[in-house]
C-alpha atoms as a printed R data frame, in Angstrom:
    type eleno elety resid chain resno       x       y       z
1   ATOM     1    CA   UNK     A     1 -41.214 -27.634 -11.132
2   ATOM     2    CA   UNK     A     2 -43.490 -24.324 -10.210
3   ATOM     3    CA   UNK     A     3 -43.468 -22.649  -7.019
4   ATOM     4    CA   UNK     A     4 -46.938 -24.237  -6.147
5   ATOM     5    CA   UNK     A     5 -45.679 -27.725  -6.756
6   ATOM     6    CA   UNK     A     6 -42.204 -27.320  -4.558
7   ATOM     7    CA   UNK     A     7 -44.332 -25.634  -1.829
8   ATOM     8    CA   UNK     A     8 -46.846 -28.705  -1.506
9   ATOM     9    CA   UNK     A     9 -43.851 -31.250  -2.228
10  ATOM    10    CA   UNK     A    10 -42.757 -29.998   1.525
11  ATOM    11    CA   UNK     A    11 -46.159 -29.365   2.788
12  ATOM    12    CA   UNK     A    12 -47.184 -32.617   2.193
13  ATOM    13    CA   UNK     A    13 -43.982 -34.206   2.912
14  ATOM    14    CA   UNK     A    14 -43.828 -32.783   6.435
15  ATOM    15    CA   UNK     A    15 -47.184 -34.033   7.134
16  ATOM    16    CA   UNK     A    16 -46.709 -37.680   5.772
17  ATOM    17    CA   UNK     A    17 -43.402 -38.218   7.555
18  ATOM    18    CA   UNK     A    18 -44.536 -36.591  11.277
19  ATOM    19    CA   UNK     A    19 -48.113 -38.072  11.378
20  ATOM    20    CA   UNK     A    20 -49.687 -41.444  11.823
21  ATOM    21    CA   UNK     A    21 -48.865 -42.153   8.609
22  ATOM    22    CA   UNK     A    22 -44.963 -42.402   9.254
23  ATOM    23    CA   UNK     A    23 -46.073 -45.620  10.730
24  ATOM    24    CA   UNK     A    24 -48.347 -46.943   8.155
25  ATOM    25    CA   UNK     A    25 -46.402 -50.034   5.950
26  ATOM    26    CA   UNK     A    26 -48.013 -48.753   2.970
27  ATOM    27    CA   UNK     A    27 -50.067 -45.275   2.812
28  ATOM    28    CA   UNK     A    28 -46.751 -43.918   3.448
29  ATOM    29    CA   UNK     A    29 -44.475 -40.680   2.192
30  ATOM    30    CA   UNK     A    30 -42.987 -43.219   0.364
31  ATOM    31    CA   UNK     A    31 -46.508 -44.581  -1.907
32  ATOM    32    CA   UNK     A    32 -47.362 -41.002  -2.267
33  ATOM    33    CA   UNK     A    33 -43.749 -39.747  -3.651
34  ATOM    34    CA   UNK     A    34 -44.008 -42.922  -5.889
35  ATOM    35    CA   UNK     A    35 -47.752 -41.647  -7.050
36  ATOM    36    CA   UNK     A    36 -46.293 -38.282  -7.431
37  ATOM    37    CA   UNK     A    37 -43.845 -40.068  -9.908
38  ATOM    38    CA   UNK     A    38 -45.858 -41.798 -11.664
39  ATOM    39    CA   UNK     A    39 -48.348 -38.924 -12.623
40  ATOM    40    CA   UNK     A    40 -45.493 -37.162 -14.074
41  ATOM    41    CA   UNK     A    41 -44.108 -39.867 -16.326
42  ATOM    42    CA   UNK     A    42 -47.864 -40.803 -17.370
43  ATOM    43    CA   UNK     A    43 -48.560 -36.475 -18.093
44  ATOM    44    CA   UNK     A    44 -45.363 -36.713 -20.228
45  ATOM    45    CA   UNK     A    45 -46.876 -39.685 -21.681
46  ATOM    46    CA   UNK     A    46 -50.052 -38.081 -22.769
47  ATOM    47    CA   UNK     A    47 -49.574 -34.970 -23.965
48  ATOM    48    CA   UNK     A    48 -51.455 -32.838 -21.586
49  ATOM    49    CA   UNK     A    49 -50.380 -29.055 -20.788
50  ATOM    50    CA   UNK     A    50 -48.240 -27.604 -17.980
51  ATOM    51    CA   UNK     A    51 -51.622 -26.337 -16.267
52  ATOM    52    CA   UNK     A    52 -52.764 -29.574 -16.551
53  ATOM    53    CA   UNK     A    53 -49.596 -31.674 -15.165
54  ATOM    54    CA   UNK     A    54 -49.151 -28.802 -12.116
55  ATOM    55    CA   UNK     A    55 -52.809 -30.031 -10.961
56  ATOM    56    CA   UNK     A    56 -52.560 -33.702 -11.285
57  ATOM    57    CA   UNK     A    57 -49.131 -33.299  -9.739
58  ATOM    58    CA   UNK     A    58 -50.432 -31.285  -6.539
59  ATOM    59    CA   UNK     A    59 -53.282 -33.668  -6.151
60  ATOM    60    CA   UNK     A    60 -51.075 -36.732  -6.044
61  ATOM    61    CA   UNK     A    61 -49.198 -35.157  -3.485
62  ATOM    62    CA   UNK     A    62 -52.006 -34.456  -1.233
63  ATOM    63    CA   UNK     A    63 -54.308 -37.433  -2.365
64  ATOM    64    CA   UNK     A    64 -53.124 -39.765   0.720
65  ATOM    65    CA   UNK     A    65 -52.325 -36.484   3.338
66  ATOM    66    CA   UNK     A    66 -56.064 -37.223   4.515
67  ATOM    67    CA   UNK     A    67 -54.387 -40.689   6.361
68  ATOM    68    CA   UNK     A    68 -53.060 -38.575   8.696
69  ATOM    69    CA   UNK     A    69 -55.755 -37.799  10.603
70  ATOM    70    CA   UNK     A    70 -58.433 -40.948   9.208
71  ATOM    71    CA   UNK     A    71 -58.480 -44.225   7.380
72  ATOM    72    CA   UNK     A    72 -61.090 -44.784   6.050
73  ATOM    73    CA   UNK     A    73 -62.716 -41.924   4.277
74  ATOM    74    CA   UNK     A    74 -59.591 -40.628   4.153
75  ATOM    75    CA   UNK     A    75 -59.574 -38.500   0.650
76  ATOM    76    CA   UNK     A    76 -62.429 -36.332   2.031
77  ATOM    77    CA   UNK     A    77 -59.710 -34.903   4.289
78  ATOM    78    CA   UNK     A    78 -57.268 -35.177   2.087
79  ATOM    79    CA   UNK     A    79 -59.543 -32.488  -0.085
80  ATOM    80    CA   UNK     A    80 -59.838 -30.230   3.051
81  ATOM    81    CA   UNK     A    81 -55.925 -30.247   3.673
82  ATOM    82    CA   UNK     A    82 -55.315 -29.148   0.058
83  ATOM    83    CA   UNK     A    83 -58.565 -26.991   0.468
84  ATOM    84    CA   UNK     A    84 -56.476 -25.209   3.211
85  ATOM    85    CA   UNK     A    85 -52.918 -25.122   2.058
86  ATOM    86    CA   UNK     A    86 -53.904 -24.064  -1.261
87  ATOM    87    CA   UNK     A    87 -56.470 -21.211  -0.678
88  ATOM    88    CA   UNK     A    88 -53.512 -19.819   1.693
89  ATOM    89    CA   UNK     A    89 -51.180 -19.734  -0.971
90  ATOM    90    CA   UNK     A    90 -54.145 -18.090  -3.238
91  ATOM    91    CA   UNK     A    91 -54.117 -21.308  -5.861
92  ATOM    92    CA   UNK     A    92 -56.500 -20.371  -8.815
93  ATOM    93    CA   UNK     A    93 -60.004 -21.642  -7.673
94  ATOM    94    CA   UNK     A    94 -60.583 -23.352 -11.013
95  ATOM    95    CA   UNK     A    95 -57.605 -25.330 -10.856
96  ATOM    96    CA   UNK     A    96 -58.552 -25.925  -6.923
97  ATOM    97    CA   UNK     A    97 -61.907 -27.636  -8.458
98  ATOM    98    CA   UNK     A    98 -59.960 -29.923 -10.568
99  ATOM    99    CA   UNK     A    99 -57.463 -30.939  -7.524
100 ATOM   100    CA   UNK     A   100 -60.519 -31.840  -5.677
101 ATOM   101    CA   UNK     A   101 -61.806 -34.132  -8.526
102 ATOM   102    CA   UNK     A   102 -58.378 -35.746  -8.667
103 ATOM   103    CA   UNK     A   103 -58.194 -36.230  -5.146
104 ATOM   104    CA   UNK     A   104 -61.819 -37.988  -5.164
105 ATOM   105    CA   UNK     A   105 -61.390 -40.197  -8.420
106 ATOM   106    CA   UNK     A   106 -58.476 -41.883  -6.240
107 ATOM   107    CA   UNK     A   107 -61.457 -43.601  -4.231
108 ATOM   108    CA   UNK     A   108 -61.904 -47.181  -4.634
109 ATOM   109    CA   UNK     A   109 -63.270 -48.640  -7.209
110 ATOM   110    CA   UNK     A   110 -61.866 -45.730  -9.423
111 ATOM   111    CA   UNK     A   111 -64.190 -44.673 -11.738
112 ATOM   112    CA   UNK     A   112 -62.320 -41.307 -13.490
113 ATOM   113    CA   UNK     A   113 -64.250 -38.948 -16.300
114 ATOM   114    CA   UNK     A   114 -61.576 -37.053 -17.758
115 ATOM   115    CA   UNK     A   115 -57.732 -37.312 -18.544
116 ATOM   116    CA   UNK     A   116 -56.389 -36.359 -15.472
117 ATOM   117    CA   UNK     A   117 -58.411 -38.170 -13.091
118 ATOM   118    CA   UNK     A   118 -57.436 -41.105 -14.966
119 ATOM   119    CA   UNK     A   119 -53.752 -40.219 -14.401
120 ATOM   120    CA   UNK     A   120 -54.042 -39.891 -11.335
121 ATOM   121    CA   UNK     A   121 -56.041 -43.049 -10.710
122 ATOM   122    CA   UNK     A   122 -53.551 -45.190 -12.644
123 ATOM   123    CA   UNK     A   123 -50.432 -43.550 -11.018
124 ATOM   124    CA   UNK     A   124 -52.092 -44.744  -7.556
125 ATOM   125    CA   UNK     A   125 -52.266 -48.233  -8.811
126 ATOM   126    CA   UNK     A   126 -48.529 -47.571 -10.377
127 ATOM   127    CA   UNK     A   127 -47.518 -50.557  -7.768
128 ATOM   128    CA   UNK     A   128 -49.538 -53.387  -9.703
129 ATOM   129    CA   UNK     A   129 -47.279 -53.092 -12.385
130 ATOM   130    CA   UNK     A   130 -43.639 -52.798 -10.411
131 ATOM   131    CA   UNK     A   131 -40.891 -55.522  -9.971
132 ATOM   132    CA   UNK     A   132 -41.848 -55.539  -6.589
133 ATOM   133    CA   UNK     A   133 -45.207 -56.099  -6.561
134 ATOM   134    CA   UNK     A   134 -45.275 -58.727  -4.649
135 ATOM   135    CA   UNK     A   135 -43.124 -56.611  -2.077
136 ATOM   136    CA   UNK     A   136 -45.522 -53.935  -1.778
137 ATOM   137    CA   UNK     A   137 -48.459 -55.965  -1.388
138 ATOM   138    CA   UNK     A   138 -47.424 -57.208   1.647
139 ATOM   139    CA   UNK     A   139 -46.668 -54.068   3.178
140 ATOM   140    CA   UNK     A   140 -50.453 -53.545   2.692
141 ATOM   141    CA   UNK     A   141 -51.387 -56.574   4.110
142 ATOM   142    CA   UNK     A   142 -49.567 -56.028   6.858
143 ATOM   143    CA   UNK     A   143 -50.714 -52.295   7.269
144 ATOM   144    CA   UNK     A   144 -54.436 -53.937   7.149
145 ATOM   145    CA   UNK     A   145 -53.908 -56.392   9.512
146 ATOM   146    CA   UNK     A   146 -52.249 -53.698  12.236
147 ATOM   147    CA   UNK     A   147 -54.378 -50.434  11.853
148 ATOM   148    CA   UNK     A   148 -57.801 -52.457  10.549
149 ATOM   149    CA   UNK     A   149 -57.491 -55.742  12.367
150 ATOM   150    CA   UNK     A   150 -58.336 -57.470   9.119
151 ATOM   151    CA   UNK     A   151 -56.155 -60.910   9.345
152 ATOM   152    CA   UNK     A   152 -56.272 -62.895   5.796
153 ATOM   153    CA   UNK     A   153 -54.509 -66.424   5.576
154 ATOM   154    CA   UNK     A   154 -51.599 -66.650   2.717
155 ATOM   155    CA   UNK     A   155 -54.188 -68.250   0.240
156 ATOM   156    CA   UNK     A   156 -57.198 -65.646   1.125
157 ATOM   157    CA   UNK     A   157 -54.520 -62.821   0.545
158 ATOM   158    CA   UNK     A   158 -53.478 -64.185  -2.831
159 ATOM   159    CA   UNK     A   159 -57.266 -64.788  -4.060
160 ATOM   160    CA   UNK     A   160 -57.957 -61.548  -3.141
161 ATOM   161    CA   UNK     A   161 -55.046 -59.978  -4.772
162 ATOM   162    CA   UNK     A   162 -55.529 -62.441  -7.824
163 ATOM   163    CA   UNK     A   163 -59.130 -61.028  -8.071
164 ATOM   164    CA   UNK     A   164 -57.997 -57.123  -8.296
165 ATOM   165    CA   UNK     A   165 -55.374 -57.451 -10.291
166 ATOM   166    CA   UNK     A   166 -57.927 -59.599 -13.047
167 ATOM   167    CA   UNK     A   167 -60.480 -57.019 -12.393
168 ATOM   168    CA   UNK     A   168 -58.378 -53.708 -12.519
169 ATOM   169    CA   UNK     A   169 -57.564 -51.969 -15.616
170 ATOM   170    CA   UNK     A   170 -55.801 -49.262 -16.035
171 ATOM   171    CA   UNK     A   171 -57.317 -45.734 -17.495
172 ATOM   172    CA   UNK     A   172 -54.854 -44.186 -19.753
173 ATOM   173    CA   UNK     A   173 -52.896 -44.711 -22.946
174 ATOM   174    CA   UNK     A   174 -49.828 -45.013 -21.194
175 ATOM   175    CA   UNK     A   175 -51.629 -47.705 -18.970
176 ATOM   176    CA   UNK     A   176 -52.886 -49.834 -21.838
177 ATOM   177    CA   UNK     A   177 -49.961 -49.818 -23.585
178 ATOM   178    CA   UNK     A   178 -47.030 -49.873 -20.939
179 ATOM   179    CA   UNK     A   179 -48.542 -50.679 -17.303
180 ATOM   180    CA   UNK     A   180 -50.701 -53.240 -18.331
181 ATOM   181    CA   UNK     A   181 -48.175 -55.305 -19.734
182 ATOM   182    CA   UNK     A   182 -46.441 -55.721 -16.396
183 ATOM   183    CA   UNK     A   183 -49.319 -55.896 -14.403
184 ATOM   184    CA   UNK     A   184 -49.971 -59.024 -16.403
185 ATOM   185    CA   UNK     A   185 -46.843 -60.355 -15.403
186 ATOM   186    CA   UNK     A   186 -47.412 -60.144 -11.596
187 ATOM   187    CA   UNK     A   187 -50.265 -61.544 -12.119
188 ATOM   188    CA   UNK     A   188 -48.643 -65.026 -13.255
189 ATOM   189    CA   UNK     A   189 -46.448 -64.662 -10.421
190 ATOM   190    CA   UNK     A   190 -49.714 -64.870  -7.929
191 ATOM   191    CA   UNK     A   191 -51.478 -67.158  -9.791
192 ATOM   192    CA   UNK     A   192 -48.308 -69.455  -9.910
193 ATOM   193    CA   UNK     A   193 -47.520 -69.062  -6.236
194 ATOM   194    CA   UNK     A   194 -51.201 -70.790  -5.535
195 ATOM   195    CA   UNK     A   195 -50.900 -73.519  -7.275
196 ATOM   196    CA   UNK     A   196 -50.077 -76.347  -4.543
197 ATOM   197    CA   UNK     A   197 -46.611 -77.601  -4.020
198 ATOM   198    CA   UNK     A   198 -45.976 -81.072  -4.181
């Protein structure tokens, strides 16, 4: 891990565990250590270069940071937090354009145009393809429901959820070939759980 990467590790873990976002159920230290993850198994997975993983791995770090002072529209801040730490610490300003692209190819719906924005964008969406799925999901319904007032019955939540997961596909090799597969699985699980009980 370089010097860079340690630095915003702390950086952006003091500012997800002391903020707002230390209450949020979902947007949490914990989804963005879990995105942080899952960019570096996926930039093992495809091949890319040590420059390469050290900015996809800085801008999963500071691709949810923005939640700390905004919801929604939150990776526009999330750019000018990394804008700031990073120019303090004299990052190389090519390499500060790419964390900014990463950062912005996290908005939904994803729509990445090179190899690491699609890292990053299916490390983000890492969850859909977990055991605990199912878990995590309602953490964000729940996070919804207290900072955006939105209020969903059971079935509405599942439709909804059915509807991503059918629609969302993932960006990278690794994706295809491993994430997808387990993705596929939850989404039997959600399917199944709406089918009535008699």
């Amino acid at each position: 891990m370089s010097k860079i990467i340690k630095e915003s590790k702390l950086f952006c873990e003091g500012i997800l565990s002391t903020s707002i976002c230390s209450n949020y159920h979902f947007h949490n230290l914990m989804h963005s250590l879990e995105v942080y993850e899952g960019v570096r198994i996926i930039a093992e997975e495809e091949n890319i270069t040590n420059n390469e993983k050290e900015i996809v791995s800085i801008s999963a770090l500071f691709h949810d940071t923005g939640y700390s002072r905004i919801y929604k529209g939150h990776e526009e801040v999330s750019v000018e937090i990394a804008e700031e730490f990073l120019t303090l610490k004299n990052y190389n300003l090519d390499h500060l354009s790419s964390v900014y692209k990463c950062i912005y190819a996290t908005r939904m719906p994803q729509n990445p145009e090179n190899l690491l924005e699609k890292i990053i964008c299916d490390a983000d969406l890492i969850h859909l393809s977990a055991p605990n799925y199912l878990q995590r999901i309602s953490l964000l319904r729940k996070e919804w429901r207290y900072f955006l007032d939105m209020n969903f019955s059971d079935e509405e939540w599942q439709t909804l959820n059915i509807q991503f997961l059918t629609d969302h596909k993932y960006h990278t090799n690794y994706g295809r070939s491993v994430l997808e597969k387990t993705k596929s699985k939850n989404l039997v699980l959600l399917q199944q759980s709406l089918v009535p009980k008699n």
